[in-house]
N, C-alpha and C positions, 0 to 999 in steps of 0.2 A: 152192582160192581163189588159186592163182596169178596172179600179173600182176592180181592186184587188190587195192584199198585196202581193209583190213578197219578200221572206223573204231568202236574199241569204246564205249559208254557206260553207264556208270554208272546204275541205277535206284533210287529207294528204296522197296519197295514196304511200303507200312504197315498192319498189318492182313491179311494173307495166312494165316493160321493157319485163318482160317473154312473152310466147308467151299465156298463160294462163289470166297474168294481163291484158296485152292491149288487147286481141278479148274478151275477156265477162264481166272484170268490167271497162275497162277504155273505149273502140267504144260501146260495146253493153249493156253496163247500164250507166254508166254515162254522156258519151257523148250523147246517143239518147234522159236519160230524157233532156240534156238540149239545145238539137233539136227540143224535142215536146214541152219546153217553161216550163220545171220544173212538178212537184206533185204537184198536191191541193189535200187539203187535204179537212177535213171533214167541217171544219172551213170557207173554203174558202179560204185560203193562198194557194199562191202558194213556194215552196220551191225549189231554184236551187242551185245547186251544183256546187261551186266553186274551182275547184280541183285544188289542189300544186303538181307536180312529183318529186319525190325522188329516190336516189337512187347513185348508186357511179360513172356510168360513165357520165358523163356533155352531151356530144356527143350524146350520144343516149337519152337522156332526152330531149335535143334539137330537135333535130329529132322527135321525137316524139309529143311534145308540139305542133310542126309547122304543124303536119299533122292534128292534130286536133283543131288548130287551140286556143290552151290556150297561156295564156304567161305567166304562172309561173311553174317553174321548179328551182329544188336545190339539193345540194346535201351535203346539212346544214341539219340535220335533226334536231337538238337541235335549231335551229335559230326558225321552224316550230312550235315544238312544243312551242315554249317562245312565236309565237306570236299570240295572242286569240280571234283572226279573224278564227283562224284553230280551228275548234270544235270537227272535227272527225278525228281519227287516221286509217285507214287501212291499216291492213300488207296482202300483198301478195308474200314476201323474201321466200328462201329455208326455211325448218321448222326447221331448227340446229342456225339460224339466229332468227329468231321469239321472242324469249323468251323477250331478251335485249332490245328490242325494243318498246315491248308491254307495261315491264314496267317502261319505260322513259315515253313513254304516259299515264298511270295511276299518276307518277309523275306528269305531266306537267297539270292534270284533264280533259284531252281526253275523249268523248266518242269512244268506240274502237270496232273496226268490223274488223275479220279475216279472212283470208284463215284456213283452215284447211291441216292435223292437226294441232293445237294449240300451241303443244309444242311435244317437243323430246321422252317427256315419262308421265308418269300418275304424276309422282310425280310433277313436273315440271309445269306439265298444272294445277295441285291442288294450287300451287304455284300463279299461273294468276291470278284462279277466287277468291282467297285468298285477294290479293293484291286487286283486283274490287272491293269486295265485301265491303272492307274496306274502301276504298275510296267513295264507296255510286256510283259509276260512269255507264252509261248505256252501254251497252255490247252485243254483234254479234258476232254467226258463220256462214259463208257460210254454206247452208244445200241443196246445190241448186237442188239437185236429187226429193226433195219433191213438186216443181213447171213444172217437164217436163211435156209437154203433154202424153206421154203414162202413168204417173204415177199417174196425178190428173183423169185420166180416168179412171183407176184401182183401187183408191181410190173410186171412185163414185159407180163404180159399188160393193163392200164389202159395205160401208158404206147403199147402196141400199137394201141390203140382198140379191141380184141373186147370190152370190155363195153360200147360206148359210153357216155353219159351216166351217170357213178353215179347214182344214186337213193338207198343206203340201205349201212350195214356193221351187220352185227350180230356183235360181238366175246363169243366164250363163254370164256371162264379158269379154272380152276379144279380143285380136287382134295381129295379129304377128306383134312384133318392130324388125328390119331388124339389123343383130348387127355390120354394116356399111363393111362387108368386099365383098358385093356383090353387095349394093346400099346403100346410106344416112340411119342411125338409127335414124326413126322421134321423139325421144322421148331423154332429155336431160343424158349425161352419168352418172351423181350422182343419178340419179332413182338407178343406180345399184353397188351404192359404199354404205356399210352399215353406213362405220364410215362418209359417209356425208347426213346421211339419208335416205336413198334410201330404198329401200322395197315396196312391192307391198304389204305388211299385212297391213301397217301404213299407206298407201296411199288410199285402198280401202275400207278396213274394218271399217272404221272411217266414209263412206259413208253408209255399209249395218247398220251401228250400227241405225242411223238416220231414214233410209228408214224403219227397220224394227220395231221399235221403233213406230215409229209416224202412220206405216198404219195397221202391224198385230198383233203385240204385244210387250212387251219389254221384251228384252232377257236377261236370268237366267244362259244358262251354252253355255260353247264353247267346241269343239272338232277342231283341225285343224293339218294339213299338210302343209308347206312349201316347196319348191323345187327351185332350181336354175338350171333350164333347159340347158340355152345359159349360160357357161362357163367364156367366152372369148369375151369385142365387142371393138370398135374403138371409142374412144372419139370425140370433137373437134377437135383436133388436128392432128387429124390422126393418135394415136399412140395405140399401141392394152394394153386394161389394163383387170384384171382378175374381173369378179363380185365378190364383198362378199355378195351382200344381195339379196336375192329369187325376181324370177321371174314369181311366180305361189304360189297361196294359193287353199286352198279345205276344208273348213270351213262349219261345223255346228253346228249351232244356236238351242236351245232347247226354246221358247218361253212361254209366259202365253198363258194358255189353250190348253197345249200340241202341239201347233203350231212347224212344226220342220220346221227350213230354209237351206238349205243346198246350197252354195254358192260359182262358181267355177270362180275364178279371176286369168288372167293369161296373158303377155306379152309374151307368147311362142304358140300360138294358133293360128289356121286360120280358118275365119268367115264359117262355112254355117248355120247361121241362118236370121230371119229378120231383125239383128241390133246389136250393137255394145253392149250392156245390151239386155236380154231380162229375162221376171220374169215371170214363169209360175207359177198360184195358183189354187190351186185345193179346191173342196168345193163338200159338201155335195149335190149341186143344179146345182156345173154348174163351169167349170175354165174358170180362166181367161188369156191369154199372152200379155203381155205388154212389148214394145221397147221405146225406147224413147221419139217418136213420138204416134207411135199407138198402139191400146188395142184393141183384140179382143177376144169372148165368146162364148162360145158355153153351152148350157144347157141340161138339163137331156132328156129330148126330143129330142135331134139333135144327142147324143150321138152313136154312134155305138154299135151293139154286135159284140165285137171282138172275134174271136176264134182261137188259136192256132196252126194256124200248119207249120211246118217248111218246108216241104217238097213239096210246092206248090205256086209259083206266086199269093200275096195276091191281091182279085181284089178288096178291097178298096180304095178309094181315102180321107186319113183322113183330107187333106184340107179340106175337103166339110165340111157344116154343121156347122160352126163358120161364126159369122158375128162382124163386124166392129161398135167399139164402138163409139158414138158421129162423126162419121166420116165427113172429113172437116171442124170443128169445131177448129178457130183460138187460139193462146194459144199466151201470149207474153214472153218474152227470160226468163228461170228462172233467172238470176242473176239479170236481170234488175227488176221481181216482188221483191225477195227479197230486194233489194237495197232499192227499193221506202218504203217497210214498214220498213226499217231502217231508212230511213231519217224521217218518218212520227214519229218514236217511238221516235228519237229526240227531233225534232221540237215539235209536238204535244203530249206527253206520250200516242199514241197509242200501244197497248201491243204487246210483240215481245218477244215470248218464247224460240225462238234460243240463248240462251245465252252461253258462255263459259263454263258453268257447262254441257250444250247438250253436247259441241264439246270435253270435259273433257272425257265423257263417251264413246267416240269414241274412244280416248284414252287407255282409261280403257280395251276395248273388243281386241282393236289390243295388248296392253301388255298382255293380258293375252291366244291371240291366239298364239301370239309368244312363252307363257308358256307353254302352252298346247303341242306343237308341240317339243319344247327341251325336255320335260317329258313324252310325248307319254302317255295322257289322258285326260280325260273330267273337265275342271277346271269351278268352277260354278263364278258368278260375284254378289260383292255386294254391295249393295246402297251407293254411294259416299255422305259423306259430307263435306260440305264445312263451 
């Protein structure tokens, strides 16, 4: 780093102990930018990130500092915010937690970057950007689905014209979480308590809002079904407790220029496709599928004539005929690109459109699929102001 300005700042990141916070914003973006020696930015600065851990058990902040080798951890969060060496605020807390916090840091003149969702409900998150917006203060949502490799590849190729005209996405999600009475349930038990948040409408939905938003259109009306498959699973502790909030969504999106997205998100599932997301889009010229990693197309010329008939061993093989988009083509961690054009929109007022009014609207789409679904009808969504 010589002959160059290393301009350090201060982070508070709150809520990092999950197993979410510490592998992709605390090892895999913050700690690796400040492995590879910080962002430089356009200016020539370099920016490193000087993280505080927060949060309520002492023990595990310890622990955790020592692994990566920081030495500041607390579980003062008002000490944090009072002192203004800490510039930035991020919550990564359950999201029933979120709210209180965010605006202690708006108080305190935080710049703030969050987990998603935002807040508990639309009104709440109107609430956040309310309070931001007033305080004049710079502002982040995790959107990080918009930097994966199969998705900036899917991107490319629409933005290209090879699919021309979309016509249709069909979004698949999902994985079976095991509800511990046969082996470990990999996934925390408040996913499936309502009154603490939990739901898979408000968990997911809040990601297609973003994804669908930013690459094929922005969405006008929802239709959804909710369900609660798994009944019954086993906490921490080992003790069997009843779900109250769904374990399975089946949502569809009516977009600009008749775009339909129809999106099947569920913790009651098991895989046979290529990946844990995959997004099939169809176009006038040519679809596209896209996993998280990789994107592959096939076009009007590779297409098949399919014909119909039930009563015969089909002898095509529809793998054939689709190739592999940009393939081997390296992509770095999304949380970690996001991050860096956070710290950059900081430091430098590089522009950074992800703001709490995006993550609001994720908001917006999951309350009103949750309406959709208690009123059994097509609810349309309208332009939030703030």
């Amino acid at each position: 780093m010589e002959n160059q300005k290393v301009r350090n700042i201060g982070i508070i990141m709150n809520g990092v102990t999950g197993r979410m916070g510490t592998r992709q914003h605390l090892e895999r973006s913050i700690f690796a930018i400040r492995q590879q020696g910080g962002v430089k930015t356009k200016s020539g600065m370099v920016i490193l990130p000087d993280p505080i851990l927060v949060g309520r058990n002492e023990e595990k902040l310890k622990a955790l500092a020592q692994t990566y080798g920081l030495q500041r951890y607390t579980t003062d969060l008002n000490a944090c915010l009072a002192d203004p060496y800490n510039e930035i605020y991020f919550d990564a807390q359950t999201t029933n937690n979120r709210a209180k916090s965010v605006l202690k840091a708006v108080a305190a003149g935080k710049a703030i970057y969050s987990e998603k969702p935002v807040a508990s409900n639309l009104e709440e998150a109107l609430t956040l950007c309310r309070a931001i917006k007033a305080a004049g203060i710079k502002n982040g949502v995790v959107q990080d689905k918009l930097w994966l490799p199969g998705i900036l590849k899917l991107k490319h190729l629409i933005d290209s014209g090879a699919l021309g005209k979309v016509l249709s996405v069909r979004g698949e999600f999902g994985y079976w979480v095991f509800d511990g009475k046969s082996q470990p349930c990999q996934r925390p038990s408040w996913n499936y308590r309502k009154e603490d948040g939990g739901g898979i409408i408000a968990d997911m939905l809040c990601h297609w809002r973003y994804v669908v938003d930013n690459i094929f259109g922005k969405v006008r009306s929802v239709s959804c079904l909710g369900a609660t498959h798994v009944e019954t699973r086993i906490d921490e502790a080992g003790k069997e407790y009843r779900c109250t909030a769904e374990d399975a969504a089946y949502a569809t999106f009516l977009c600009d220029e008749g775009i339909v997205c129809h999106f099947n998100s569920s913790w009651a599932v098991r895989v046979r496709r290529d990946d844990l997301l995959t997004l099939q889009v169809d176009g006038t010229n040519g679809t596209a599928v896209a996993g998280l990693q990789k994107c592959f197309y096939q076009n009007t010329g590779a297409t098949p004539t399919c014909v119909w008939d039930p009563d015969a061993d089909n002898p095509a093989n529809y793998f054939e005929g689709w190739q592999e988009v940009q393939a081997g083509q390296k992509f770095d961690n999304a949380f970690r690109i996001e991050w860096e054009f956070f710290l950059k929109h900081v430091v430098e007022n590089e522009p950074f459109p992800w703001t709490f009014v995006e993550g609001a609207k994720g908001i917006q789409l999951a309350d009103l699929a949750l309406k959709s679904w208690a009123e059994r009808k097509w609810i349309d969504l309208a332009d939030l102001t703030v």
